[in-house]
C-alpha positions as CSV (number, residue, x, y, z in Angstrom):
1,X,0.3,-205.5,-25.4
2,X,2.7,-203.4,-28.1
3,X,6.2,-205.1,-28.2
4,X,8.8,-204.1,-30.1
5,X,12.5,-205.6,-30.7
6,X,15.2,-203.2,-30.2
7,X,18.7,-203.2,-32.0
8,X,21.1,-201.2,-30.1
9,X,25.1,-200.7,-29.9
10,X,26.8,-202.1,-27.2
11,X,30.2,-201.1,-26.0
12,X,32.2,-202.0,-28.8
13,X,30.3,-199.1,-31.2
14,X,30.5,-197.0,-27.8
15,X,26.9,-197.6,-26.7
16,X,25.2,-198.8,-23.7
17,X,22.7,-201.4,-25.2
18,X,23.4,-205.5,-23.9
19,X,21.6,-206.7,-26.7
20,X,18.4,-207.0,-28.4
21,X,16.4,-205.3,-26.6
22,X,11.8,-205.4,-25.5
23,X,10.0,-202.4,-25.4
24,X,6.5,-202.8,-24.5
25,X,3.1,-201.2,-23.7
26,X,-0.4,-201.8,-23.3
27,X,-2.5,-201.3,-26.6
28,X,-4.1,-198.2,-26.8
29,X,-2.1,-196.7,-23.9
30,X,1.4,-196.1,-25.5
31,X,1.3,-192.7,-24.8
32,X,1.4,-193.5,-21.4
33,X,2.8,-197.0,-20.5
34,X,5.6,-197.9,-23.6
35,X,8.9,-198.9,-21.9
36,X,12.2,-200.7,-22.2
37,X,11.6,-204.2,-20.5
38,X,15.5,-205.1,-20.3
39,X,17.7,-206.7,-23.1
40,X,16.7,-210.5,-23.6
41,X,19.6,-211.3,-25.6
42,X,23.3,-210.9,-24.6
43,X,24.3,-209.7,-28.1
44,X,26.7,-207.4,-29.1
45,X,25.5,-204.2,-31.0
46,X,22.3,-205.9,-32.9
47,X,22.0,-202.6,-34.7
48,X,19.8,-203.7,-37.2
49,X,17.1,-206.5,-36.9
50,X,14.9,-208.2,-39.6
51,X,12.0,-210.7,-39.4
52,X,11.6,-214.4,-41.0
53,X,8.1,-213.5,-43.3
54,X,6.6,-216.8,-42.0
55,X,8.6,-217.8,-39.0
56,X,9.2,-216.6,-35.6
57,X,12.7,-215.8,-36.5
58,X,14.4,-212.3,-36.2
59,X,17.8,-211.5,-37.2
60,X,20.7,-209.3,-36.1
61,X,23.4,-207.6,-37.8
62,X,26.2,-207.4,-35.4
63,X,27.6,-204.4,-36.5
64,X,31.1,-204.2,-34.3
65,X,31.0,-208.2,-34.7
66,X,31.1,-208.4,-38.5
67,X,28.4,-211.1,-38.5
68,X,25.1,-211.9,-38.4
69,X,22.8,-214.3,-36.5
70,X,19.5,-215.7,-35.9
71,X,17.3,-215.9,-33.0
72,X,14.1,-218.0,-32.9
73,X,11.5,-216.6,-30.4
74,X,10.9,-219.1,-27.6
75,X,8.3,-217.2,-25.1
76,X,6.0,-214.2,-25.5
77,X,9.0,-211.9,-25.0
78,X,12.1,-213.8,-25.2
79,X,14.6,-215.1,-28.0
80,X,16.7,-217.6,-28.2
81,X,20.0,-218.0,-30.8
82,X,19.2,-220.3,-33.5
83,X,22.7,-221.1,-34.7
84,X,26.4,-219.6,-34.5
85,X,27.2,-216.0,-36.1
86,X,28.0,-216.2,-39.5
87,X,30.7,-213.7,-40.5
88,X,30.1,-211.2,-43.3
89,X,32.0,-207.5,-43.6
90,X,33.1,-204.7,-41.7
91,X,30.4,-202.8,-40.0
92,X,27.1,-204.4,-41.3
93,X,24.4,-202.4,-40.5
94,X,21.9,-203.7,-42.1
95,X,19.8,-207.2,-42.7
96,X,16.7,-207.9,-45.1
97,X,15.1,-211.1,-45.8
98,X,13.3,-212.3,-48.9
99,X,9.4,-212.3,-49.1
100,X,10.0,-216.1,-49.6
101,X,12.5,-216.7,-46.9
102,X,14.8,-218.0,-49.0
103,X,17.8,-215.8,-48.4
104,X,18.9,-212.8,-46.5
105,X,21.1,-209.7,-47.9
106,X,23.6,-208.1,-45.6
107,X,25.1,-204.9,-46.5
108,X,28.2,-204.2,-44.8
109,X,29.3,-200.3,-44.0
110,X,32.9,-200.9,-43.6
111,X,34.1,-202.4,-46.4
112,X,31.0,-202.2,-49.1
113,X,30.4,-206.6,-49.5
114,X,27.2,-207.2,-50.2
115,X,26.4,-210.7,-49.3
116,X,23.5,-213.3,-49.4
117,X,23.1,-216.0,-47.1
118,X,20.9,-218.6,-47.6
119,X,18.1,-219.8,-45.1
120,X,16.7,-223.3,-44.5
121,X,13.3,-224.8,-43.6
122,X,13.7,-223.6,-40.3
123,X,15.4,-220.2,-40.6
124,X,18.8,-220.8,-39.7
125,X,21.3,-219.4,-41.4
126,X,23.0,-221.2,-44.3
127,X,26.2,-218.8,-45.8
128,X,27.5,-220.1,-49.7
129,X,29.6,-222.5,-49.7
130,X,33.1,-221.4,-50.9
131,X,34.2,-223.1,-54.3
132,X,37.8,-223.8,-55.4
133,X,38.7,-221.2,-58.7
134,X,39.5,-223.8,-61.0
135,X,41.4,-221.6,-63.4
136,X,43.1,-220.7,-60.3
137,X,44.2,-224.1,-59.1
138,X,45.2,-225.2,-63.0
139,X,47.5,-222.1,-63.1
140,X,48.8,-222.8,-59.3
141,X,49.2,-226.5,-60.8
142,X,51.2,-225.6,-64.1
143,X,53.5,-222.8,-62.8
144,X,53.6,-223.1,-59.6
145,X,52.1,-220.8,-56.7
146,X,49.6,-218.4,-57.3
147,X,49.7,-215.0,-59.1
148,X,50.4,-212.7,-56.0
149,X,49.1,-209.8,-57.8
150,X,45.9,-211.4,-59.3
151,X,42.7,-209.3,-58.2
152,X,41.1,-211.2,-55.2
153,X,38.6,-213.6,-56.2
154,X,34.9,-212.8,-54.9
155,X,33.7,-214.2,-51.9
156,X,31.2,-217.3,-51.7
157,X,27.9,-215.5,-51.8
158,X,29.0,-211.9,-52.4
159,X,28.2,-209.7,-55.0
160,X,31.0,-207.8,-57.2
161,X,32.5,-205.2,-55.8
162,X,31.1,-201.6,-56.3
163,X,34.0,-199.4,-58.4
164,X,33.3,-195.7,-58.5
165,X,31.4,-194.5,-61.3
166,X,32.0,-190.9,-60.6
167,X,36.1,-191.9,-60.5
168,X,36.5,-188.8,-57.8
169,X,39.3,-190.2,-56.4
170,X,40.9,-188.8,-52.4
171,X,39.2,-191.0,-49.9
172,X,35.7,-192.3,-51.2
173,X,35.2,-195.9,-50.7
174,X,32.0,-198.4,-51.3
175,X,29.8,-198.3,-48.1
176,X,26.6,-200.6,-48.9
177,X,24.3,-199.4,-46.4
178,X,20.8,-201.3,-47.2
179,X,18.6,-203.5,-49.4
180,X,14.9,-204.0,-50.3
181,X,13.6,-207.0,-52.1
182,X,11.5,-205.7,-55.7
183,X,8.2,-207.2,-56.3
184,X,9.8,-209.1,-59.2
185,X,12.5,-210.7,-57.4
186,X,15.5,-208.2,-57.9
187,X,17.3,-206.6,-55.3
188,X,18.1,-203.1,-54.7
189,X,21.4,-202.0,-52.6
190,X,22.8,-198.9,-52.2
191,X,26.4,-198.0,-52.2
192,X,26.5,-194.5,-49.6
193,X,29.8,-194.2,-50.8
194,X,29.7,-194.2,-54.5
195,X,26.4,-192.8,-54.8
196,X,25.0,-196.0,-56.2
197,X,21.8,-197.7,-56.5
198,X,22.7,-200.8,-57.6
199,X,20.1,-203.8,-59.0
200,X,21.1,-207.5,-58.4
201,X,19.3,-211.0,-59.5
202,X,20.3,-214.7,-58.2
203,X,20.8,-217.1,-60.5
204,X,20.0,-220.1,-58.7
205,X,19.0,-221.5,-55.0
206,X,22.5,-221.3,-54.1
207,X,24.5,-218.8,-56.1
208,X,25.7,-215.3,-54.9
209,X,24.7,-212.1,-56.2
210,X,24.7,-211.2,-59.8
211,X,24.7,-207.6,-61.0
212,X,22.1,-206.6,-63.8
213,X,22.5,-203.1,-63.8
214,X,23.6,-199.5,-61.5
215,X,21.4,-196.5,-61.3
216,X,24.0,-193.7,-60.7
217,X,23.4,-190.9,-58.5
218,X,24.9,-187.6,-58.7
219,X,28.2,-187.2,-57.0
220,X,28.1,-186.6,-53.0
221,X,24.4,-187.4,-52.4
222,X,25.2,-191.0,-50.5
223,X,22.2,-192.7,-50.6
224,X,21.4,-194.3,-47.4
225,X,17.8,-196.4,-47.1
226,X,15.0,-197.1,-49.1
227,X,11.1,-197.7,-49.4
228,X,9.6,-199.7,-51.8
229,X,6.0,-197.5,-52.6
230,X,2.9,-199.9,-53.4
231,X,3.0,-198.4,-57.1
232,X,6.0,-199.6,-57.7
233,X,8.8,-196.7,-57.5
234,X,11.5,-196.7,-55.1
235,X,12.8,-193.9,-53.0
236,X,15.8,-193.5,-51.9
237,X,16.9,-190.7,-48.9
238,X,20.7,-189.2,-49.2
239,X,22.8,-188.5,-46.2
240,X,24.5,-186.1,-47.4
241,X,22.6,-184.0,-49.7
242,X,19.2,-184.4,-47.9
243,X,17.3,-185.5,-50.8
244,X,15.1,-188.5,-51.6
245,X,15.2,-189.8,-55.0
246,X,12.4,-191.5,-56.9
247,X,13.7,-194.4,-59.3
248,X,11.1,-196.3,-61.5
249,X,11.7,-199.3,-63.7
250,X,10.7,-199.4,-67.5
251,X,9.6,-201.7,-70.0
252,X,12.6,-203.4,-69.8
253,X,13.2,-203.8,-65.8
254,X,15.9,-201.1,-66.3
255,X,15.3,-198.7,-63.1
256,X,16.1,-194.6,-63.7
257,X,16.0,-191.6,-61.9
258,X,12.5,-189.9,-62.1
259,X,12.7,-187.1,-59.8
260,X,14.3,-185.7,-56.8
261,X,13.1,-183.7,-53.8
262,X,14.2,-181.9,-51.2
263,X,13.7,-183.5,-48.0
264,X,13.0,-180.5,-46.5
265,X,13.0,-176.7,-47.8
266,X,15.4,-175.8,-44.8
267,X,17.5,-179.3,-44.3
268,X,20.6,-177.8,-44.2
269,X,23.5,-180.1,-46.0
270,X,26.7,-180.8,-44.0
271,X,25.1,-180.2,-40.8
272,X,21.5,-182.6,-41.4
273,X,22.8,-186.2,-42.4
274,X,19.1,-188.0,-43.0
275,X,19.1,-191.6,-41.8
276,X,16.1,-193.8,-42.3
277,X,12.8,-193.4,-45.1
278,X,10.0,-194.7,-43.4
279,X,6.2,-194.4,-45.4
280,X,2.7,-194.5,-44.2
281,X,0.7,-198.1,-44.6
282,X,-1.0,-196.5,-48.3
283,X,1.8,-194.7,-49.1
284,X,0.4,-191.5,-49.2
285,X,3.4,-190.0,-46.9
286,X,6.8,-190.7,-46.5
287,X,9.4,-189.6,-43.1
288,X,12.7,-188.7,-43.0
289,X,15.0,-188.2,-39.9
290,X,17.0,-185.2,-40.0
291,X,19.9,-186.1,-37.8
292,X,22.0,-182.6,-37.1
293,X,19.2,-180.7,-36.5
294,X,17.1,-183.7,-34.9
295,X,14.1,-183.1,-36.9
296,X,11.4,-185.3,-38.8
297,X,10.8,-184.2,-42.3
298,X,7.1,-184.8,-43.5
299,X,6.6,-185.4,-47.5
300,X,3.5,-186.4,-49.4
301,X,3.6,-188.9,-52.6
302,X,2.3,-187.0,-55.8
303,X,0.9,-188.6,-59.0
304,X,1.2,-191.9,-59.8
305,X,4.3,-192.3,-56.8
306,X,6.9,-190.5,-58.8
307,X,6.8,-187.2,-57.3
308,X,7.1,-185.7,-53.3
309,X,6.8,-182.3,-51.8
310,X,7.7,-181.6,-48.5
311,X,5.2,-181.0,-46.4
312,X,5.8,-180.6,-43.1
313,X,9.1,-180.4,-40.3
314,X,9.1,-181.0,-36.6
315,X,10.8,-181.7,-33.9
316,X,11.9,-185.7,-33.1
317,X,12.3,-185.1,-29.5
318,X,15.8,-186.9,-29.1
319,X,19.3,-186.8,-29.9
320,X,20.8,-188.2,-33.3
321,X,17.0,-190.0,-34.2
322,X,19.1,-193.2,-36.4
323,X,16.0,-194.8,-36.5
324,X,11.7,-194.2,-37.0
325,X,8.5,-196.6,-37.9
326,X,5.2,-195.3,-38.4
327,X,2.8,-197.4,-36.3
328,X,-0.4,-197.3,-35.9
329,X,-1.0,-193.5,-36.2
330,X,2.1,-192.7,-34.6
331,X,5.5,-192.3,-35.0
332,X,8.4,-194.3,-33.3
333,X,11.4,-192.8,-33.1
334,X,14.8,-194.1,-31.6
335,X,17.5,-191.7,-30.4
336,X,21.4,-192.7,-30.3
337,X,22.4,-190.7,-28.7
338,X,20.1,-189.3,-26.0
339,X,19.6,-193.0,-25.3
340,X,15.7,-192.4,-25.5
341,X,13.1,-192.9,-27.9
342,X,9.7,-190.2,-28.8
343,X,6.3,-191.4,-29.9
344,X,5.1,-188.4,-32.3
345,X,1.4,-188.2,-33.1
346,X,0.7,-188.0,-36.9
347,X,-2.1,-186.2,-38.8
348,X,-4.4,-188.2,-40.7
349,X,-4.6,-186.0,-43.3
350,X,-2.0,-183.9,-43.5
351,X,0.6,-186.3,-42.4
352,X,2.5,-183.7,-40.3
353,X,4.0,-184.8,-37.1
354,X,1.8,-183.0,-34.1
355,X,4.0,-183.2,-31.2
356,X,6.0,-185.5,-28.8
357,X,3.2,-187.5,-27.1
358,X,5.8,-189.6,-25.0
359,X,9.0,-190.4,-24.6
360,X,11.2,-193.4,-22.5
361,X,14.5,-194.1,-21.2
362,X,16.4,-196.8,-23.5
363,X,19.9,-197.5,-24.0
364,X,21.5,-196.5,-27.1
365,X,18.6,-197.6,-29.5
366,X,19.2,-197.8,-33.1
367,X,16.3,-200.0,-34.5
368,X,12.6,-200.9,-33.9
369,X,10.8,-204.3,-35.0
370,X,7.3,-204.7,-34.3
371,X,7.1,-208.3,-32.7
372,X,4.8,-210.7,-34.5
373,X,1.6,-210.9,-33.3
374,X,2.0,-208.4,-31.0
């Protein structure tokens, strides 16, 4: 049988979902059988879910919650917390976990934190702990209370805050929307709100974030999500200018802006707000979701990986698609707002979408996570 997990928003992010979610259907017969199976969690709005790399551990960003938790998989389709919620910022919508299981990055909409948590032997979650600010107590010590308009010290296990680079002013704010974990051990956020692609390192097994450098993007673009391609570039899909970026690293590790593609020839910006960047298992094609005109934009990788061309642009089938997974041939695609989700059949060769070959009832779904061994 196919099983996905399902992240969905609940009633606090006005959503119908009760918690992580099952979908399921019999191999070979998705077309035909895939359907939600009930929630098996009572969570509320796991929006985004990540997997342990060796363990049968998935976690949850709890978007409306400002936390994040851990559920260890105790039946063929059932999960179990493993541990409290640990708090992190306002609105994180997004979770990744290292390729070593070491740590997991959450980036937080609402107020821009990026923070690491780290993860023991047995996947639970294990947040910094907070250290006294030595210079801090000396000065409290010497004078008396504390400096009341000293600059807030950095939370235990967050990077530095993100400052605008473009300095635009009116109402922009940092809103870190997503990470990926580099083949050499960096990892990449991105700031939506500062137009920021920003490159972190960890110093040791249990220090925060540490900035090495920021890839700027030009003002208004907001990059959203990311793939890391198997050559080694990263792209990078804007929500508000509809593009995806390519970035590659030099000699030095210090990561640039290659090129830049529409991510479709007719994506029309301020009414199409792309959400997720989803690529084919070699690489050779990479999806957008065109939410506004609820469309999936089709582009092929060029050269080496540093180039894309838009290819192809269909329909998604559903309302507001927040979320898509290529699988097997197919494409998986969630709906908010229709509270459905499409399969799409893909063409081998030219990787354009071919039509809706299914489509099922599910409440509010904003995520998709193949189960292991499913």
């Amino acid at each position: 049988m196919t099983r996905f997990w399902l992240g969905g928003y609940g009633s606090a992010m006005e959503g119908q979902a009760d918690g992580i979610g099952l979908l399921a259907g019999d191999e070979g017969r998705e077309a035909s059988t895939l359907a939600y199976r009930g929630a098996v969690t009572e969570t509320p709005s796991p929006s985004w879910l990540a997997q342990h790399p060796s363990l049968d551990v998935v976690y949850a960003a709890l978007e409306g919650d400002a936390a994040v938790q851990a559920f260890a998989r105790t039946g063929e389709s059932s999960l179990s917390p493993l541990g409290d919620p640990v708090a992190v910022g306002q609105y994180v919508c997004h979770v990744a976990v290292a390729p070593n299981g070491s740590a997991l990055i959450a980036s937080c909409y609402g107020d821009g934190r990026v923070v690491r948590i780290g993860l023991d032997a047995e996947g639970r979650l294990v947040p910094a702990e907070t250290k006294a600010d030595a210079a801090a107590a000396l000065r409290a010590a010497l004078f008396g209370d504390a400096d009341p308009d000293a600059p807030a010290a950095t939370p235990a296990g967050d990077g530095i805050a993100a400052s605008d680079p473009h300095d635009a002013g009116g109402d922009r704010v940092s809103h870190a929307h997503a990470a990926a974990f580099l083949p050499d051990g960096r990892i990449a956020t991105t700031d939506l709100g500062f137009d920021l692609v920003r490159f972190w390192r960890v110093g040791s097994a249990d220090a925060g974030l540490i900035l090495d450098h920021e890839v700027v993007l030009p003002l208004g673009t907001g990059p959203r999500h990311m793939v890391v391609h198997p050559s080694g570039h990263l792209h990078v899909v804007t929500e508000y200018s509809c593009e995806v970026f390519t970035l590659a690293a030099a000699a030095d590790g210090t990561w640039s802006v290659v090129s830049s593609t529409l991510s479709s020839p007719i994506a029309q910006v301020g009414f199409d707000f792309p959400a997720e960047l989803a690529r084919t298992r070699d690489g050779q094609f990479l999806y957008t979701a065109l939410r506004g005109s609820n469309t999936i934009a089709a582009l092929r990788v060029r050269g080496g990986g540093e180039a894309l061309e838009s290819v192809a642009l269909a329909d998604s089938g559903v309302d507001w698609p927040r979320h898509h997974l290529v699988h097997e041939g197919k494409l998986l695609v969630a709906g908010q707002r229709s509270d459905t989700i499409t399969l799409l059949d893909l063409d081998e060769r030219t990787g354009a979408p071919l039509g809706i070959r299914h489509e099922a009832q599910v409440p509010t779904p904003t995520n998709f996570l193949p189960v292991r061994g499913a």
